[in-house]
Rosetta silent file (secondary structure, phi, psi, omega in degrees, C-alpha in Angstrom):
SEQUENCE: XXXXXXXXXXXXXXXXXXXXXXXXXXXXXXXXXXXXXXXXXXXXXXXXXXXXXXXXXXXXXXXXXXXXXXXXXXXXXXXXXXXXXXXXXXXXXXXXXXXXXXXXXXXXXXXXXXXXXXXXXXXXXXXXXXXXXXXXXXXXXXXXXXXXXXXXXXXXXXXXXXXXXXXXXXXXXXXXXXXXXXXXXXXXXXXXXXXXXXXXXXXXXXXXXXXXXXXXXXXXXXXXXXXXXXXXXXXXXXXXXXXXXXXXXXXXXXX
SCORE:     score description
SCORE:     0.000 S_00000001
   1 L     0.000  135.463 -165.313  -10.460   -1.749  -64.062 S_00000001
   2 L  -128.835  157.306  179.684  -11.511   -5.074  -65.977 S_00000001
   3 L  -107.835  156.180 -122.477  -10.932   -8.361  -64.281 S_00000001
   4 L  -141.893   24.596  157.007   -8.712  -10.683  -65.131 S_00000001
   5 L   -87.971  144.833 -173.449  -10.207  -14.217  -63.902 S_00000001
   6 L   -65.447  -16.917 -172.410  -10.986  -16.965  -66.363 S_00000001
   7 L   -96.267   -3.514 -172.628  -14.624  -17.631  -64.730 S_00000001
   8 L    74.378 -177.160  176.763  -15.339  -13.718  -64.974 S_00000001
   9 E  -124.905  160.750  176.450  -16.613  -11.347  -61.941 S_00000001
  10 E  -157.283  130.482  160.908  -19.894  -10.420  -60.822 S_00000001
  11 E  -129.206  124.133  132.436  -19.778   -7.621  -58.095 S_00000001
  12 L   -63.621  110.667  141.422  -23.137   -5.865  -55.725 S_00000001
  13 L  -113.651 -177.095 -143.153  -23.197   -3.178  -54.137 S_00000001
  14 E  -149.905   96.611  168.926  -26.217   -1.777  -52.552 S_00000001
  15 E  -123.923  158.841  156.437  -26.903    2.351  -52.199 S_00000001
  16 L    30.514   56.521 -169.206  -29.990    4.404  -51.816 S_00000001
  17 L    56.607    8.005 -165.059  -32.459    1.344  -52.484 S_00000001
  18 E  -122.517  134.198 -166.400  -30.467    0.758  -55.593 S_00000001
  19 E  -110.177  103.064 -161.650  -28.401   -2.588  -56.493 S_00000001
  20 E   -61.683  114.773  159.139  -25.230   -2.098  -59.084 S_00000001
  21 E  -126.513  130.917  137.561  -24.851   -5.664  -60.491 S_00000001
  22 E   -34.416   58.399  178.670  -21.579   -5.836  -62.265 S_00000001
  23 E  -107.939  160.886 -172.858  -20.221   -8.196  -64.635 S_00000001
  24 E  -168.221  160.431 -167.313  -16.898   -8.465  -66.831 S_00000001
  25 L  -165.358  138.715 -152.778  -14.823  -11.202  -68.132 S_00000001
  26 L   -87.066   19.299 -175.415  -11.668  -10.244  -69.779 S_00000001
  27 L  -110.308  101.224 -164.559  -12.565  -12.006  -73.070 S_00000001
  28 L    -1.204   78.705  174.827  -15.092   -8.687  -73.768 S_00000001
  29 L    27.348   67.065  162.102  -17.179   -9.607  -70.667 S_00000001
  30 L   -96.280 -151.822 -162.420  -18.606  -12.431  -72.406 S_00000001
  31 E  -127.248  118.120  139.743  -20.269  -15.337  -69.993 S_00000001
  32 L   -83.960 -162.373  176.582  -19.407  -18.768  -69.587 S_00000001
  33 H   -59.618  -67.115  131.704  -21.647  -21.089  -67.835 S_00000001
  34 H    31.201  -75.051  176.573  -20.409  -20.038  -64.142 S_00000001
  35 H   -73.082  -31.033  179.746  -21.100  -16.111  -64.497 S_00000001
  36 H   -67.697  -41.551 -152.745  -24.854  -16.884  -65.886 S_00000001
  37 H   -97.731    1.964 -176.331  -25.306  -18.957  -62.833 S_00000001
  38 H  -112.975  -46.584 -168.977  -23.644  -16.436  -60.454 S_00000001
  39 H   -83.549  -35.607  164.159  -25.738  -13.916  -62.204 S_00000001
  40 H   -64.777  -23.467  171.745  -29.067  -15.808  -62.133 S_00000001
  41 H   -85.979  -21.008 -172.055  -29.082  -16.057  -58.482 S_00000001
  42 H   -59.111  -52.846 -175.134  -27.595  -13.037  -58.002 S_00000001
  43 H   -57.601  -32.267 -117.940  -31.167  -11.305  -59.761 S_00000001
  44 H  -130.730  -38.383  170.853  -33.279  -14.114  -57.559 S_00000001
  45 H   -71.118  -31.592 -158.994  -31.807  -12.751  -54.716 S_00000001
  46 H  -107.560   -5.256  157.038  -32.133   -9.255  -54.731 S_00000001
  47 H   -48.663  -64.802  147.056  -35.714   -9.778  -56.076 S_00000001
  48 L   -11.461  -40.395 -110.496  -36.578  -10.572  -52.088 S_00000001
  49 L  -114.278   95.718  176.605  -34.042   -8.020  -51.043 S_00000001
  50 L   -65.365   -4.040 -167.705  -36.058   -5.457  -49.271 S_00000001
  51 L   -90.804   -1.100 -137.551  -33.269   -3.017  -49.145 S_00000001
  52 L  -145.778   95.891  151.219  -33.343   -2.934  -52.873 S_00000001
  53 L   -53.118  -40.365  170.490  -35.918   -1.184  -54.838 S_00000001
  54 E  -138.293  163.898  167.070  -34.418   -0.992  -58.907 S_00000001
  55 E  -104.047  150.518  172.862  -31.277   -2.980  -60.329 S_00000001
  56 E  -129.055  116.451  151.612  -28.752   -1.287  -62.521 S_00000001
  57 E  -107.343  137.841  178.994  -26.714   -4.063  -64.944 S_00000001
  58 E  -136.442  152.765  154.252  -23.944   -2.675  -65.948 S_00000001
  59 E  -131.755  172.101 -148.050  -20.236   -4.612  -67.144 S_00000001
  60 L   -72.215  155.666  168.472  -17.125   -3.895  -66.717 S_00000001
  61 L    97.787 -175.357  173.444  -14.564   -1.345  -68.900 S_00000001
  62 L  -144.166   22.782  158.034  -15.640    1.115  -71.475 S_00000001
  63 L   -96.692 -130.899  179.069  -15.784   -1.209  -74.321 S_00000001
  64 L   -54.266  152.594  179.445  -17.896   -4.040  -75.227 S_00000001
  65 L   -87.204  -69.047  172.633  -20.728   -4.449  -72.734 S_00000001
  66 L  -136.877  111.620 -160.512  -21.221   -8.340  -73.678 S_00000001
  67 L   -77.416   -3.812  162.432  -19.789  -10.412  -76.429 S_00000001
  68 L   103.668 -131.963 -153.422  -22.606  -13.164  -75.355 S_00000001
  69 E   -95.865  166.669 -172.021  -21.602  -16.880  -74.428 S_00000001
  70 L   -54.264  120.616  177.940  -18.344  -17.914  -73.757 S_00000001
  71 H   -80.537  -23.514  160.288  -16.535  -19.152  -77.116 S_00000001
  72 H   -87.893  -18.621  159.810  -14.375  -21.674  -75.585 S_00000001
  73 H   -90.617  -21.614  148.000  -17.125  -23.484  -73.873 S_00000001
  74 H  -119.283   13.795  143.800  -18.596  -23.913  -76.867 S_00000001
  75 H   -48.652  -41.605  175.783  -16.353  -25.157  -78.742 S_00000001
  76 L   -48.930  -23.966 -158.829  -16.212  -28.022  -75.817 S_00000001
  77 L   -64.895  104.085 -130.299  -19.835  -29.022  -76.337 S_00000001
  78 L  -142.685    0.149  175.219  -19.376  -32.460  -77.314 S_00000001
  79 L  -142.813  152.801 -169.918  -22.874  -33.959  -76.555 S_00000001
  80 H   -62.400  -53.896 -171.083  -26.875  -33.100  -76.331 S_00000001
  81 H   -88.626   -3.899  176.031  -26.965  -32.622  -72.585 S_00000001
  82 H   -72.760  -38.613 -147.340  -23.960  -30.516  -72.016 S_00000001
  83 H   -67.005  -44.396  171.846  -25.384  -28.624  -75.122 S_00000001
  84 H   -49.552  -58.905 -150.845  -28.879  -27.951  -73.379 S_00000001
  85 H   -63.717  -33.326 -152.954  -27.050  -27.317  -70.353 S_00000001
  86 H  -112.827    2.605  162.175  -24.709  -24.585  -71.378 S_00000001
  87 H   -75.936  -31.797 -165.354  -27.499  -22.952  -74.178 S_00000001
  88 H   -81.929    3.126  159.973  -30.043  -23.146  -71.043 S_00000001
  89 H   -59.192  -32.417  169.116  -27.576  -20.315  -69.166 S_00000001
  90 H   -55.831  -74.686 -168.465  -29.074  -17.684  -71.081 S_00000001
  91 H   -72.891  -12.680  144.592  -32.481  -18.639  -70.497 S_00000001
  92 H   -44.483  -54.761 -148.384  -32.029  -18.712  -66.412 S_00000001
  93 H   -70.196  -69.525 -177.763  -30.426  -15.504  -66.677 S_00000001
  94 H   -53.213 -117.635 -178.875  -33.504  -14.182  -68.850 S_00000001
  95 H   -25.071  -16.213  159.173  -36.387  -15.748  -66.877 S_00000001
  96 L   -96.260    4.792  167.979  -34.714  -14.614  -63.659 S_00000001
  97 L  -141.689   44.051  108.966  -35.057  -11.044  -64.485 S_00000001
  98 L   -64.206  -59.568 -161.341  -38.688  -11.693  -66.028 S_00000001
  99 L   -69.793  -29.896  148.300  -39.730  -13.009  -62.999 S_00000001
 100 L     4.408  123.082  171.962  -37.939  -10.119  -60.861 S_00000001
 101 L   -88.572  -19.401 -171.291  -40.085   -8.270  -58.845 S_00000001
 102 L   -88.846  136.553  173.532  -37.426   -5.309  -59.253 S_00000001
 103 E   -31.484  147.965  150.146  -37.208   -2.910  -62.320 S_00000001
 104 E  -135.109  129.864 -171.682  -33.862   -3.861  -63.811 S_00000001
 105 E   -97.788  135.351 -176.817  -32.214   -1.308  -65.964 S_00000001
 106 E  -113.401  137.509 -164.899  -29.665   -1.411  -68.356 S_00000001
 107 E  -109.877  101.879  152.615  -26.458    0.819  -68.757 S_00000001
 108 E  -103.985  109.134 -160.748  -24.760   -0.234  -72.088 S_00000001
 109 L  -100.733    1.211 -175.515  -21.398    1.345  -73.038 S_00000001
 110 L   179.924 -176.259 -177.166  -20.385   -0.812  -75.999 S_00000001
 111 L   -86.204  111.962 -156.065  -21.203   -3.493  -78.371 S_00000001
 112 E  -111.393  122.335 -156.632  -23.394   -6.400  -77.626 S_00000001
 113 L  -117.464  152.659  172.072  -23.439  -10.103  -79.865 S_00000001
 114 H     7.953 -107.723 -158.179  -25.731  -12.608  -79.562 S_00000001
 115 H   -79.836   -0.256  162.156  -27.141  -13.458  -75.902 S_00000001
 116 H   -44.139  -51.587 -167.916  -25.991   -9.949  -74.523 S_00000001
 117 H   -83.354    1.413 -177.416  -28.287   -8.469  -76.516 S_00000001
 118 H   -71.463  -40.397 -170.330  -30.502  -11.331  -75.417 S_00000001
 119 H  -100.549    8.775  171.845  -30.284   -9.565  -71.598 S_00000001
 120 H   -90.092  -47.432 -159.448  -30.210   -5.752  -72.644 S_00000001
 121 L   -76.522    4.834  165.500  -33.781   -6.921  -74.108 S_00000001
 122 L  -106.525   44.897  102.996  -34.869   -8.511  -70.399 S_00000001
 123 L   -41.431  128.724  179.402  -34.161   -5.335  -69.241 S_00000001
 124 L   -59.707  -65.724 -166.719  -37.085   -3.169  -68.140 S_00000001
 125 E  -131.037  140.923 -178.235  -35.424    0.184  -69.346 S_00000001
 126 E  -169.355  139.161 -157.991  -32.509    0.586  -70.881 S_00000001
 127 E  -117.939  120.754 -175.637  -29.587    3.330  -71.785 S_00000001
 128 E  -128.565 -167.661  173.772  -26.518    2.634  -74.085 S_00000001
 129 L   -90.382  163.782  166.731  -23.808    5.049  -75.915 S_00000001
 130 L   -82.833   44.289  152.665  -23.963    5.510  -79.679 S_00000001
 131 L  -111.502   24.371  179.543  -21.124    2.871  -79.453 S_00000001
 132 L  -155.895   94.827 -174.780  -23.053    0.325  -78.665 S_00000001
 133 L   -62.301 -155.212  164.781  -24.115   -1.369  -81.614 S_00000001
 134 E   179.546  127.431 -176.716  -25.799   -5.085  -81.895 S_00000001
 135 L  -119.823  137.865  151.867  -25.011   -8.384  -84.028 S_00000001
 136 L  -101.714  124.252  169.055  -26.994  -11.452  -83.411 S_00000001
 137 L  -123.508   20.166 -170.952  -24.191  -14.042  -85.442 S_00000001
 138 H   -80.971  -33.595 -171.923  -25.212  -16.911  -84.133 S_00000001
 139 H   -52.741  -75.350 -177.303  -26.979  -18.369  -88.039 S_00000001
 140 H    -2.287  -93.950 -177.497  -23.174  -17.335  -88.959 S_00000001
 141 H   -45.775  -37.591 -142.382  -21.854  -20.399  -86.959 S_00000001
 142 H   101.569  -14.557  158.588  -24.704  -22.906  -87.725 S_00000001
 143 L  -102.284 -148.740  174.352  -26.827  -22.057  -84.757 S_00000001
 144 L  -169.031  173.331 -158.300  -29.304  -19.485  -84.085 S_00000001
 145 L   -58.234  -36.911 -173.304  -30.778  -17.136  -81.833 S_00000001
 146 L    -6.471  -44.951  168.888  -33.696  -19.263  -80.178 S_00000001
 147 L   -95.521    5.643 -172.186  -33.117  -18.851  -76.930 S_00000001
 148 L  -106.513  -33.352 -169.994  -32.754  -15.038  -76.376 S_00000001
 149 H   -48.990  -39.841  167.685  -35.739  -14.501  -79.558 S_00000001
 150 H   -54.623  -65.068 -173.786  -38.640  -14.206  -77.109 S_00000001
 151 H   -69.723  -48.375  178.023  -37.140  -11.412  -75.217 S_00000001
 152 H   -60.360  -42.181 -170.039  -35.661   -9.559  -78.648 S_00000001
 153 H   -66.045  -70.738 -153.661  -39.425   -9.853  -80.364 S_00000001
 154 H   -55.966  -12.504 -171.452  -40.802   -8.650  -77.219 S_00000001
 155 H   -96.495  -51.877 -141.751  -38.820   -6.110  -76.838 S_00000001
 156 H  -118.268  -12.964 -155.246  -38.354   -5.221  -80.898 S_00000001
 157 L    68.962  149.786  166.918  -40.841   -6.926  -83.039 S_00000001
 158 H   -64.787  -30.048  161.276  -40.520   -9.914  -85.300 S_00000001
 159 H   -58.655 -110.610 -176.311  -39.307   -7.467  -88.162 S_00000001
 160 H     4.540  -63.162  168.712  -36.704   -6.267  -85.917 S_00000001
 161 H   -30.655  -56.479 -156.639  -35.952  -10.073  -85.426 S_00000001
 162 H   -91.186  -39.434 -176.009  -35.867  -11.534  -88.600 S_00000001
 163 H   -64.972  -26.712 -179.357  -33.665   -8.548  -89.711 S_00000001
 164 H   -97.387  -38.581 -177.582  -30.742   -8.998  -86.757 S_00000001
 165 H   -83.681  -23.948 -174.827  -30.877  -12.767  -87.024 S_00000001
 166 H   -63.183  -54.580 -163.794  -31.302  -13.122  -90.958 S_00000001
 167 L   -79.762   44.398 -170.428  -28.060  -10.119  -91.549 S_00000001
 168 L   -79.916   36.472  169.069  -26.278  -12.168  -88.797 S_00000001
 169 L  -100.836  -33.569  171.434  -22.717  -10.497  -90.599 S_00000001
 170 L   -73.456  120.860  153.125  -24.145   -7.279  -89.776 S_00000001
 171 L   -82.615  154.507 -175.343  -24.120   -4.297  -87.084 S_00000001
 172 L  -128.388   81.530  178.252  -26.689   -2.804  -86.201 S_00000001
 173 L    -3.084  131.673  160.916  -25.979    1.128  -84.780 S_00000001
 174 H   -28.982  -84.237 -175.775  -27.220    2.057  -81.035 S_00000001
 175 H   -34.958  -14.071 -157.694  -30.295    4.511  -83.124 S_00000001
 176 H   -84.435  -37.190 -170.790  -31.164    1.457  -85.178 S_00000001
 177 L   -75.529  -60.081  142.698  -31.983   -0.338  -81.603 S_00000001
 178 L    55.106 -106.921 -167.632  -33.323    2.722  -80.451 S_00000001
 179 L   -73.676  -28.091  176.267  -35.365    3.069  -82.887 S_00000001
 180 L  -107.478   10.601  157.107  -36.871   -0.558  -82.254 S_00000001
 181 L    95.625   12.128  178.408  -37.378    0.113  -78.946 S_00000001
 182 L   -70.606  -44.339 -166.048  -34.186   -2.004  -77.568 S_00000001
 183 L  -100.945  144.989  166.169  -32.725    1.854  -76.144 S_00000001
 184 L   -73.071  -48.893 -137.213  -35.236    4.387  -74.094 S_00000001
 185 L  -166.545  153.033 -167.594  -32.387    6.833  -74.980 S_00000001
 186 L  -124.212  154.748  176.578  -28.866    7.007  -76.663 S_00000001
 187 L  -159.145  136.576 -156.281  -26.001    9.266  -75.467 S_00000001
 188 L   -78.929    0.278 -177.953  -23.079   10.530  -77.171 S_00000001
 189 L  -149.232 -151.511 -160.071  -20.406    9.662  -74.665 S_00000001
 190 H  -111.330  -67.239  167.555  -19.900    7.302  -71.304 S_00000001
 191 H   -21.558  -92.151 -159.348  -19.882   10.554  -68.933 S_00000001
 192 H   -60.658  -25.453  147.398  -23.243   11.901  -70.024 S_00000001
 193 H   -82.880  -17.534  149.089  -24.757    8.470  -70.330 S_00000001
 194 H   -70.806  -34.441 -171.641  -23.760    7.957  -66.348 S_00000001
 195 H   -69.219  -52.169  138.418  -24.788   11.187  -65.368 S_00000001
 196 H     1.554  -60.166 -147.009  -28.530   10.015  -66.851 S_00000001
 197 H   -81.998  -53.565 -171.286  -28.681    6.225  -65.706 S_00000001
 198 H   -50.068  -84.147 -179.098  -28.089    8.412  -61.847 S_00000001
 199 H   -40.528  -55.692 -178.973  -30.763   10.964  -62.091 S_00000001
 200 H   -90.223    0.944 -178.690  -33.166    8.025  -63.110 S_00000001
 201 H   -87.109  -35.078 -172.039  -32.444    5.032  -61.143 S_00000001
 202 H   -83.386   13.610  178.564  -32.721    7.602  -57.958 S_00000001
 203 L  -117.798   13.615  145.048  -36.236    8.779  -58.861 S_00000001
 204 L   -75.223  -27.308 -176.275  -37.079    5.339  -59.388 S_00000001
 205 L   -63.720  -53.299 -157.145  -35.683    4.471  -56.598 S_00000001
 206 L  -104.521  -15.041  168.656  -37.492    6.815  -54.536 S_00000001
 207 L   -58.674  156.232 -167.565  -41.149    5.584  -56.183 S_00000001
 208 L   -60.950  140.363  152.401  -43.810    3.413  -54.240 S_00000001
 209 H   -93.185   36.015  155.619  -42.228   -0.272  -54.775 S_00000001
 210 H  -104.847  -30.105  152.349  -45.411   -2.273  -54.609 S_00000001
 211 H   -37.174  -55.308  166.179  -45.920    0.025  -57.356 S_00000001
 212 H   -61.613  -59.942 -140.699  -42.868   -0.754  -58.927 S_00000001
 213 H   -96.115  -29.384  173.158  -43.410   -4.638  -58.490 S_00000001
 214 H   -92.272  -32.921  146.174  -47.057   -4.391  -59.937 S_00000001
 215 H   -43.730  -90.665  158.190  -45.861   -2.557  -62.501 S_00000001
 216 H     9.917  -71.189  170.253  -43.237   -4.832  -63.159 S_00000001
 217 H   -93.589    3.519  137.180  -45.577   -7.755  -63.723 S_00000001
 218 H   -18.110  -64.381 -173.159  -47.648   -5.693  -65.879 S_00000001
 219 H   -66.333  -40.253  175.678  -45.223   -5.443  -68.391 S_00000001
 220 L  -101.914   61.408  170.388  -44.383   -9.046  -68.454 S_00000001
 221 L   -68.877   71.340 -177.078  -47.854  -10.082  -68.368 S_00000001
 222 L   150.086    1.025  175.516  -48.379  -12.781  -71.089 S_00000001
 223 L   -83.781   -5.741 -177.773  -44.524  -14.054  -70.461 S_00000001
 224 L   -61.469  -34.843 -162.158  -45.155  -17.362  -68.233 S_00000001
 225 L   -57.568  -29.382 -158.025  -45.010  -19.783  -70.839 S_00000001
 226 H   -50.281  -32.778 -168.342  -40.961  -18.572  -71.381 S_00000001
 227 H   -86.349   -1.578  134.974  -40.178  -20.667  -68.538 S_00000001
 228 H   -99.250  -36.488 -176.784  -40.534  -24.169  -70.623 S_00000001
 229 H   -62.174  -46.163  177.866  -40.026  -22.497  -73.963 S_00000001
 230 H   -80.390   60.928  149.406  -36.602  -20.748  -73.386 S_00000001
 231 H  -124.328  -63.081 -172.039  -35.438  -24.632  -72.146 S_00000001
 232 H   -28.790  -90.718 -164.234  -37.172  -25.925  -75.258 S_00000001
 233 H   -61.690   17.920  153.852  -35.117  -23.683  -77.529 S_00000001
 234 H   -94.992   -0.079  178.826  -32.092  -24.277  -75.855 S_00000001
 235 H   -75.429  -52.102  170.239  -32.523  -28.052  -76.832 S_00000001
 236 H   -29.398  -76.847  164.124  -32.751  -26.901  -79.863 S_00000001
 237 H   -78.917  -21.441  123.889  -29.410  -25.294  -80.007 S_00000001
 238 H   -10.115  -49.421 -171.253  -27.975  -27.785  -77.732 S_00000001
 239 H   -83.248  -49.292 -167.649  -28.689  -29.952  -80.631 S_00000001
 240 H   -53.542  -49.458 -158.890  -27.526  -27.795  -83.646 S_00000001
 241 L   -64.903  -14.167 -156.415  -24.076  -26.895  -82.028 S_00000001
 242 L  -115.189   27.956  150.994  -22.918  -30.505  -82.357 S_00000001
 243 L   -76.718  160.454 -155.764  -23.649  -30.199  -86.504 S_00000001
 244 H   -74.091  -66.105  163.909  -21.103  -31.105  -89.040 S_00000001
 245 H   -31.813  -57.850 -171.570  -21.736  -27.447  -90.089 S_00000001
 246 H   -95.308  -22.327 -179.195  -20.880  -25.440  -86.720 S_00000001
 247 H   -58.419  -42.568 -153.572  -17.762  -27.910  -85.677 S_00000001
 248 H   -76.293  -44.454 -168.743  -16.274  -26.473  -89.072 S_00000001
 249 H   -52.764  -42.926 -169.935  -17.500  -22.827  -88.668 S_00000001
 250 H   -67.419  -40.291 -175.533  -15.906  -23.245  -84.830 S_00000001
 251 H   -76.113  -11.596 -178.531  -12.464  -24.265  -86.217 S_00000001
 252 H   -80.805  -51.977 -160.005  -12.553  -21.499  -88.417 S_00000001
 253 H   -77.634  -29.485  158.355  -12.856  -19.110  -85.854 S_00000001
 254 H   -69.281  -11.422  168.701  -10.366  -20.289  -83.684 S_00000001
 255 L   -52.117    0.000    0.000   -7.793  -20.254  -86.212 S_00000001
């Protein structure tokens, strides 16, 4: 079942210490500004949320997982501070599941563009299908990656970078990510990757969490700065979107 509001869905539930967060938006669950901002508090909350040991993101459907930011909201972007404003959704969204005290794991089922793949790569651990490639397009329009590239290096390397944002016409196969450390583990169908994501979110689940939570800020040890820099580079594109260069590239695509 995919939902069928213009503002998207975001649904929690809460089992066996473990918190489902949902999202889907019927233009292939991308985000406008709204669902990032539903979704950054949602992660801010259940970081506190004593009931709630790991996160599972997941979206809706058995296609694309996230098609990234909303394409009719940016075409609207008609100034510098909406432009900040609606590039700096990403980077809440991002910096609210760095700062997470909870594991948060990702179950990808389909093919993920530009800041999707920005939030499979804030993901602690993460499990897709082989159907679920990944295109960073944003140079394609006239902007660029900037504010999800801290979490894709960190996740992938700066080769791995400069190769998804330079080829931004190009997929890039589930093994390819893989292979660069975006996937723990690949699975040939949607069945056998749930039956997986279960068996390890409940033995994660069932682990010490001050363990988990010192873990946790292990991994993103050396990550504080992100929370002026991913504003910074959303200024950035916030600026870029309102070039001569991406209005035309934008009219092309809505034709």
């Amino acid at each position: 079942m995919t939902t069928s509001r213009e503002n998207g869905s975001l649904y929690t539930s809460i089992e066996n210490k473990i918190a489902t967060v949902e999202f889907g938006h019927p233009a292939s669950n991308s985000f406008p500004s709204e669902l990032l901002d539903r979704l950054e508090k949602e992660f801010r909350k259940l970081s506190d949320d004593e009931n709630v040991n790991v996160i599972l993101l997941k979206s809706e459907g058995e296609k694309a997982f996230c098609a990234g930011a909303s394409f009719n909201e940016l075409i609207e972007i008609d100034d510098l501070e909406s432009g900040r404003k609606f590039f700096s959704g990403f980077a809440n969204v991002i910096n609210a599941m760095r700062a997470c005290k909870k594991p948060v794991i990702g179950r990808i089922q389909g093919k993920t563009v530009g800041g999707g793949v920005g939030l499979v790569a804030a993901c602690d651990y993460a499990m897709a299908t082989d159907a679920a490639a990944i295109r960073l397009s944003e140079l394609s329009i006239g902007i660029g990656p900037f504010v999800i590239a801290p979490a894709v290096k960190r996740k992938m390397g700066v080769g791995a970078l400069a190769e998804l944002s330079l080829a931004a016409h190009e997929w890039k196969n589930a093994y390819w990510a893989k292979e660069k450390g975006l996937y723990a583990r690949v699975f040939e169908n949607i069945k056998d990757l749930d039956k997986e994501v279960e068996i390890f979110t409940s033995k994660l689940a069932s682990y010490n969490p001050s363990a988990l939570e010192e873990m946790k800020k292990s991994l993103w040890k050396g990550t504080e700065n992100w929370e002026h820099l991913l504003y910074e580079r959303a200024a950035i594109s916030g600026e870029l979107v309102l070039s001569e260069f991406t209005k035309q590239a934008l009219a092309k695509f809505k034709k």
